[in-house]
Steps between C-alpha positions, in 0.01 A plus 500: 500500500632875442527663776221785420287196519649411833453856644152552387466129665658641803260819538199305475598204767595794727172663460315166593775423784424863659147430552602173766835564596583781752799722411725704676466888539853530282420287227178694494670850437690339190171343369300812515806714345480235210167536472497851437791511246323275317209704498711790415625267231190437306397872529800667324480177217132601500592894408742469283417142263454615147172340466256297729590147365901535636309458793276166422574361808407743732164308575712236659766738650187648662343190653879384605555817693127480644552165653848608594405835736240359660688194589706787664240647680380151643873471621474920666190401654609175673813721626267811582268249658742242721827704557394851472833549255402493140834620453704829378337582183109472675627719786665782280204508155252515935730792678659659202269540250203507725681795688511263812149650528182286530283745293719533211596218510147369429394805273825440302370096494160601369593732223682255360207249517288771317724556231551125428166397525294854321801615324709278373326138501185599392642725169719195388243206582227743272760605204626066528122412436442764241856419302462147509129527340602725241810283430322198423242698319782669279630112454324429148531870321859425578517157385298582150729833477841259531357298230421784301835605481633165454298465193613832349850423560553773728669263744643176476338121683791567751396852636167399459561175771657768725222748537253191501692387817525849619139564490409149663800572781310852581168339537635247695655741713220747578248216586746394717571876667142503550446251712835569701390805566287324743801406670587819594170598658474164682880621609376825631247368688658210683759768621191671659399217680809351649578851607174530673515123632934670587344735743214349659716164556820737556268645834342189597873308520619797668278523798463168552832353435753774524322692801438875354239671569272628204674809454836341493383205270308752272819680441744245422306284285333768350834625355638166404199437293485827315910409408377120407214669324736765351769238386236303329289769334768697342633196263136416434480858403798485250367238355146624453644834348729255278139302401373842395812662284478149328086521414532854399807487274275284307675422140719820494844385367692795693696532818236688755739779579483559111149457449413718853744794455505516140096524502464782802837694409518542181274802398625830486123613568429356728823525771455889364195493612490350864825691568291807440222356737746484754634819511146636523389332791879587676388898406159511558424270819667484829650192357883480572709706248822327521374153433214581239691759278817284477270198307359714337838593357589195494210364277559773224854436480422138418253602251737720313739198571249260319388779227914504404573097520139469271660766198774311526374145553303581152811634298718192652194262336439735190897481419493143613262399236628679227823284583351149507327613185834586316625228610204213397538688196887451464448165589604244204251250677248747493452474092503124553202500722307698224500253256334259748177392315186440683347198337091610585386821600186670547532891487190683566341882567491643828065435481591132476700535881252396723476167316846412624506640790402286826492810680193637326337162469634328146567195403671483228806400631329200603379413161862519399564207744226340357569568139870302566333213669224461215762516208746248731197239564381558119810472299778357756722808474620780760409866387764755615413670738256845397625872509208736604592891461336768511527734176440873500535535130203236445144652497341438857293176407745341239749226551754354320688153447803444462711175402884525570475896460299589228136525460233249348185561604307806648123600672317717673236484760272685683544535885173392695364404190423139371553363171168295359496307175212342284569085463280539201149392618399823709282698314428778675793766493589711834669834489885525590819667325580269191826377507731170394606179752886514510578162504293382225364841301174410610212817459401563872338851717607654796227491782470612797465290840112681513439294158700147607184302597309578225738419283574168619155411549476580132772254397791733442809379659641767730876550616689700741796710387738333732386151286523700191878564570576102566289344236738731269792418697420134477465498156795663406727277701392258315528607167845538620564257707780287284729836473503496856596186609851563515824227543508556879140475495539131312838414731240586832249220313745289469629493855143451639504224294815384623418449831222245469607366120895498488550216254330678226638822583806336468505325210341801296719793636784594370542114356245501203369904516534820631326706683481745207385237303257391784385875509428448072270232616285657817494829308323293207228350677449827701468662189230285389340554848591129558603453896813386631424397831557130438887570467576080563336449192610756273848412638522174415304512166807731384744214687372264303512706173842718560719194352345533143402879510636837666233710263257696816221513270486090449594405796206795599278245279598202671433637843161645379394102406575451852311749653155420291284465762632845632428632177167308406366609879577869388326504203230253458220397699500051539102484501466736183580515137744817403489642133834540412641593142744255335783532230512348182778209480571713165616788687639299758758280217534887357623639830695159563696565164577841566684495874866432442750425791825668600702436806316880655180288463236468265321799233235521275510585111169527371481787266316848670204447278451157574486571873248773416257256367556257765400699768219687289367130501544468892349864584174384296484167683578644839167780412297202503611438869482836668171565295365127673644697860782213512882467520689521225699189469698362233567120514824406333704165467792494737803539285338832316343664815797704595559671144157552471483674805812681421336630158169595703597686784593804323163513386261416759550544879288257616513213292539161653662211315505155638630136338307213534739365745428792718159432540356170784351242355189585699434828306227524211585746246316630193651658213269801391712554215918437328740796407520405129724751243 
C-alpha cells in the first residue's frame, strides 16, 4: 500500500479509536492543532483552485474531517468531564479568547453559532441544492452541444471524451456537495449540544465529585466548555466557509483573487466615484476627517491608477494583435493551411441561423448527424464530416453546397414558412408563393403555418425548412458520394474489415490489388448507387478475380454479380412484375465490336453519329416508362452492360442498366419495349 493510503487509513482508525479510548490532555493539544491546520488546509485549496473540480474530493475530505473533530470533542468532553484538564489548547481558545470572562466568553461562543448556522451553512446548503439542480438540468444541452461540435469538426473524438468526462465529473460532484452540505449543519449542531450537555455535566461533576460550590463549578466549567466549544467550532467554521467559496465559484476557470479583485477594482468610474462619496460624508457630517478623506483619496488614486493600466492594457492588446497577425501572415505554414479543402459544406444567409443554432431552438445540426448515419446504413460508406458556416454575402434565406470547395447546388427558403407540393391527385389549389423543390426541381408554394392543416388535410405534402435543407443535403451527397470516398476512407474499410475477416484482407491487400484499385471498385458501385456495406463479399469476389484481371471496371462487374440480391432488393419489388426496357443483341454485338483493349483499360469506338442514334432509340423507349410513372431500366447481357452504361450516362442521369445476372431468379420482369437503331 502507498503510504497516502496508509495515512488516510490512519486518520480514520483514529477517529473511530477516539470515540472508546480515553486520551491524554497532551496528545489532545497536538490532535486539535492538527485538526485545525487541516481545516486551514482545505480553506486556502478551496480559495485559490482554478476551478471547482481540482477539488472533487472535497465531499469526502468533508465527511473525514467531520468524523475526525467530533471524535475530538468526545475525547475534550471525557477530559472536561472526569479530570477537569482537557488540556492546554481548551484552557487558552476558554481564558484567552473568551477574555477569561464568562460573558464573552459565551457571547463570543454564540456569534459564532449564528454565523455558521444563518450565515454561512444555510447560504452554501441553498446555492449546493440550487447548483446541483441546474447542473444536471444543463447535462443534455451540453451533451447535444459536444456532439454538435464533434459533427462539424470543430473539435476532435479526443477533446470531445474530455469535456464528456468533465461534464459527468461536475455533476457528480455537485450532487455530491449537496448532500455534504448536510454534514456541515449536522456538524454545527452536534457542537451545540455537547457544549450544552459540557456545562450542565461540567456543574453536576463539579459539585458532586470535585466539592465546589455552584458558583465555583459554574465558573470553571463554564470556561473550559466555551474553549472546547471554541476549539471545535472554529475548524468547523473553516470548513463551512471552504464549502461555500467552493459552491459559489461555480464553473469559473479563474483564481478567486483574480476573479474578486479584478471584478470590484477595475473601473475607473466607479473607484472615482465612491472616493468622491467619501470625501463628502468626511466634509459634511461629523464623521471623522482623517479616516474618511484619506479613502477617499485613496479610491480616486486607484481609479486614475486603473483608467492608466486600461489605455494601456488596450494598446499592449491592440499592438499585440497586429503582431500575431504579421506574423500568421509571415508564416510559410500559414499558406499551407489555406489550401486545406473541406470535402462538404453547407454555407448559408444569416435568416437561415436559427436553424443551426441549438441556442435558438434548431435542429439542423441534428439532421446532419442523421443525414451521415442514413447515407452510412444505406450505402456502407462514411461521409466526411459537414462544414456549416454562416455567409454574409449569401441572401438571408439562401444556402449553398459545396463539394471539396466549390459549389454544386443552391436554394432558398422561407423562414417560418412551409414548403407544400401537389402529388398529382389534389385538385383543389391553395394559395402560397410559387416556387421550385431543390432537391428534385419539383413546382411547390410557400405557406404559412396558419395554412398547414388545410393543406395537409387536402393532400398536399407539407415540409419544414429545416427538412428542406437535408433532403437537399441528402441528395447531393449522394450524387457525389463516389468522389468522396477517398483512399484513407477505403484503407479505414479495410481495417474494420480486418479485425473480424483477416484472411481475406490478407490475401487481397497489397498481394493481388491495391487500395487504389480497391477505391476503382467501391467508387463504381457507389456510383451506380449500388451499396458497399457487404465489404467480405465484394472483397473476395475481386480475390477470386485479381489473378486473371487488374481492369476496376471488370472486376467492378464481377463484384456486382455478387452483390445481386443487393441490387435486385434496390430496384425491384419480388411479388411484382417491373417493366424494364431491353437492348437489342444487334446493338449489343455492335457495341461488343467496337471496345478495344489497351493496358490503361478498355474504350469505345463507335462513330459520334452512331451513338446519337443509339441513345435517340433509348430516350424513346425510356418515354414509355416515365410516361407509365415507372423506372427507367435498361436490361443488358452481362459482358455489354458496362459500355452501355458508359455510352448512356452522358445522356441521361437517371438511367438504370442491369444484366441478367444482376437480377434474382425470383424477380418477374416485363419488357415494355427494346432500344432498336
Amino acid at each position: 500500500m502507498r503510504m497516502k493510503d496508509v495515512g488516510m487509513g490512519v486518520y480514520i482508525l483514529a477517529a473511530v479509536i477516539f470515540f472508546i479510548v480515553p486520551i491524554p490532555a497532551g496528545l489532545l493539544d497536538v490532535l486539535i492543532a492538527l485538526n485545525l491546520s487541516v481545516a486551514l488546509v482545505i480553506l486556502f485549496n478551496s480559495l485559490y483552485c482554478k476551478e471547482v473540480l481540482d477539488m472533487q474530493a472535497f465531499p469526502t475530505m468533508l465527511l473525514f474531517t467531520t468524523i475526525f473533530r467530533i471524535s475530538l470533542n468526545v475525547s475534550s468532553t471525557r477530559l472536561i468531564l472526569t479530570t477537569g484538564d482537557p488540556g492546554q489548547v481548551v484552557q487558552v481558545f476558554g481564558s484567552f479568547v473568551g477574555g477569561n470572562d464568562l460573558i464573552i466568553g459565551a457571547i463570543i461562543f454564540i456569534v459564532l453559532l449564528i454565523i455558521q448556522f444563518i450565515v454561512i451553512n444555510k447560504g452554501s446548503e441553498r446555492v449546493s441544492e440550487v447548483t446541483a439542480r441546474f447542473t444536471l438540468d444543463a447535462m443534455p444541452g451540453k451533451q447535444m452541444a459536444i456532439d454538435a461540435d464533434l459533427n462539424t469538426g470543430a473539435i476532435t473524438d479526443k477533446e470531445a471524451q474530455v469535456r464528456r468526462s468533465k461534464i459527468q465529473q461536475e455533476s457528480a460532484f455537485f450532487g455530491s456537495m449537496d448532500g455534504a452540505t448536510k454534514y456541515v449543519k449536522g456538524d454545527a449542531t452536534a457542537g451545540l449540544i455537547i457544549t450544552v450537555i459540557n456545562l450542565v455535566g461540567g456543574i453536576v461533576m463539579g459539585m458532586m465529585r470535585q466539592g465546589m460550590d455552584i458558583n465555583e463549578a459554574l465558573s470553571v466549567y463554564s470556561i473550559l466548555t466555551i474553549g472546547d466549544g471554541l476549539v471545535s467550532q472554529i475548524p468547523s467554521l473553516l470548513i463551512s466557509l471552504s464549502t461555500g467559496i467552493l459552491v459559489t465559484k461555480g464553473a469559473k476557470e479563474e483564481g478567486i483573487g483574480d476573479a474578486v479583485l479584478g471584478q470590484l477594482f477595475t473601473s475607473f468610474q466607479v473607484l472615482t466615484m465612491v472616493g468622491i462619496a467619501m470625501i463628502f460624508l468626511g466634509v459634511a457630517t461629523p464623521l471623522p476627517v482623517y479616516i474618511f478623506i484619506p479613502f477617499g483619496v485613496l479610491f480616486i488614486a486607484m481609479g486614475a491608477r486603473s483608467r492608466r493600466e486600461s489605455a494601456v492594457s488596450a494598446i499592449e492588446e491592440e499592438t499585440e494583435a497586429a503582431e500575431e497577425e504579421a506574423k500568421e501572415i509571415r508564416k510559410p505554414e500559414n499558406v499551407t493551411s489555406l489550401l486545406a479543402v473541406d470535402p462538404i459544406e453547407l454555407e448559408f444567409g444569416y435568416g437561415i441561423i436559427p436553424l443551426a443554432d441549438v441556442n435558438q431552438g434548431g435542429d439542423l445540426l441534428d439532421r446532419v448527424v442523421m443525414i451521415r448515419r442514413q447515407i452510412a446504413l444505406e450505402l456502407g460508406t462514411v461521409v466526411p464530416i459537414i462544414r456549416l458556416r454562416d455567409n454574409i454575402q449569401l441572401n438571408p434565406n439562401q444556402y449553398i453546397i459545396k463539394i471539396k470547395g466549390i459549389q454544386v447546388s443552391e436554394g432558398e427558403i422561407l423562414f417560418d414558412h412551409y414548403m407544400a407540393m401537389n402529388p398529382g391527385y389534389v385538385e383543389e389549389e391553395i394559395t402560397g408563393i410559387p416556387t421550385f423543390e431543390p432537391s428534385f426541381h419539383l413546382p411547390a408554394i410557400w405557406i404559412t403555418e396558419s395554412q398547414r392543416e388545410r393543406a395537409e388535410s387536402l393532400g398536399y405534402t407539407v415540409v419544414d425548412a429545416p427538412s428542406i435543407i437535408a433532403t437537399h443535403l441528402t441528395e447531393v451527397i449522394r450524387s457525389h458520394i463516389a468522389e468522396l470516398l477517398t483512399r484513407q476512407d477505403v484503407q479505414n474499410l479495410i481495417n474494420n474489415v480486418k479485425e473480424s475477416n483477416s484472411a481475406i484482407v490478407e490475401e487481397l491487400v497489397p498481394k493481388l490489388v491495391g487500395v487504389g484499385e480497391i477505391q476503382k471498385v467501391l467508387q463504381n458501385l457507389l456510383e451506380e448507387g449500388i451499396s458497399i456495406r457487404d465489404l467480405v463479399s465484394i472483397f473476395e469476389t475481386i480475390a477470386d478475380h485479381a489473378t486473371t484481371t487488374r481492369d476496376t471496371d471488370i472486376l467492378t462487374e464481377y463484384v456486382r454479380q455478387t452483390l445481386k440480391r443487393t441490387i435486385s432488393a434496390k430496384f425491384f419489388q419480388p411479388n411484382e412484375t417491373t417493366s424494364v426496357v431491353t437492348l437489342d443483341p444487334t446493338i449489343e454485338q455492335e457495341i461488343m465490336n467496337s471496345v478495344k483493349q489497351t493496358e490503361q483499360g478498355s474504350y469505345l469506338t463507335l462513330a459520334p453519329d452512331r451513338v446519337k442514334k443509339i441513345m435517340n432509340a433509348t430516350e424513346a423507349e425510356l418515354t414509355k416508362l416515365e410516361n407509365m410513372g415507372k423506372t427507367p431500366i435498361v436490361i443488358t447481357s452481362p459482358i455489354v452492360r458496362m459500355y452501355y452504361r458508359k455510352l448512356a450516362q452522358d445522356y441521361f442521369k437517371d438511367i438504370i442498366v442491369i444484366s441478367y445476372n444482376e437480377v434474382e431468379s425470383n424477380i418477374e420482369l416485363q419488357s415494355v419495349g427494346m432500344v432498336t437503331a
